[in-house]
N, C-alpha and C positions, 0 to 999 in steps of 0.2 A: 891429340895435340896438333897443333898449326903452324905452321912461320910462312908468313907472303910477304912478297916486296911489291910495290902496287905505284906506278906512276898514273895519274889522271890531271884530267884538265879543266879546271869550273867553266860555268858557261857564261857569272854574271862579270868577272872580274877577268876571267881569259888566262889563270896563272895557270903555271905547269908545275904539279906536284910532285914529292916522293916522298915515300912511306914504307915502313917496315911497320909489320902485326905479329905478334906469338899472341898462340889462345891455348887452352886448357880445358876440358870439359869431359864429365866424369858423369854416368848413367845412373850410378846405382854406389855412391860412395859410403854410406851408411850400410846397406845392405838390404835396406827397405825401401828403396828406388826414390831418395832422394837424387837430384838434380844440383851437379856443382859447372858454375862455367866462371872465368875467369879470363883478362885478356889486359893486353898492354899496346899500346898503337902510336907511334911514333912520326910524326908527318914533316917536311920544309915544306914551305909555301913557297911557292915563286921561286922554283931552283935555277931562272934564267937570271937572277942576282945571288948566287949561290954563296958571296960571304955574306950576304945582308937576308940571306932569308930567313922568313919568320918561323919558330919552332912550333911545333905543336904539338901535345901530348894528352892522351886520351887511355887511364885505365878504369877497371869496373872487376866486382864481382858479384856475382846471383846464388842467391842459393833456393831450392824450391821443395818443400816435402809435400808432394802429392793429395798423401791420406795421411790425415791428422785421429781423425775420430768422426762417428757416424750417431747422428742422432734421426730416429728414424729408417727414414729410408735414402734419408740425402749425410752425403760424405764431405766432407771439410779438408781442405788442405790448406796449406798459405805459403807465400814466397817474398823475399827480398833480394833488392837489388842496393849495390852501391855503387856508383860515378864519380871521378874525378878527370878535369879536365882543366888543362896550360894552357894559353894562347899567349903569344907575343905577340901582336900586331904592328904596335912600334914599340920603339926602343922605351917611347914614356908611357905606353900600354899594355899592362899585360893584366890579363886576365883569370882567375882560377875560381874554379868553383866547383861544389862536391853539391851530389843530386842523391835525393835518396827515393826513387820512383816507386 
């Protein structure tokens, strides 16, 4: 498990961020060493107009089974991810969109 609080600073626009992440991530939660990671990401944009900053929100989760099954000599596994992400840019744009990589 994770929690950061992370301020940074872009380089093309020059805002000053802040952000809060919790994550989640599990080795072997099945018991056949599947792969679980999970996370939640919370950002302001431009905290130097801190009522007017822009929200931002970023969760996801993956799951990955390794070894599925062996035909021959080669071994198969497969994995999935899910993405969603908020943005407010202005008040008359917001953006959301879910990614499935």
């Amino acid at each position: 498990m994770g929690l950061g609080l992370y301020i940074n600073r872009t380089a093309i626009d020059n805002f000053t961020n802040l952000g809060l992440e919790a994550s989640y991530s599990h080795r072997n939660i099945g018991g056949i060493a599947q792969i679980f990671n999970t996370f939640l990401r919370f950002e302001l944009q431009d905290i130097s107009r801190l009522l007017e900053a822009e929200p931002q929100v970023q969760a996801g989760i993956s799951l990955a089974q390794p070894y599925l099954l062996t035909i021959g000599s080669a071994r198969f596994g497969a994995s999935g991810q899910l993405l969603y992400s908020y943005s407010k840019i202005f008040s008359e744009l917001q953006l959301s969109t879910i990614s499935m990589p």
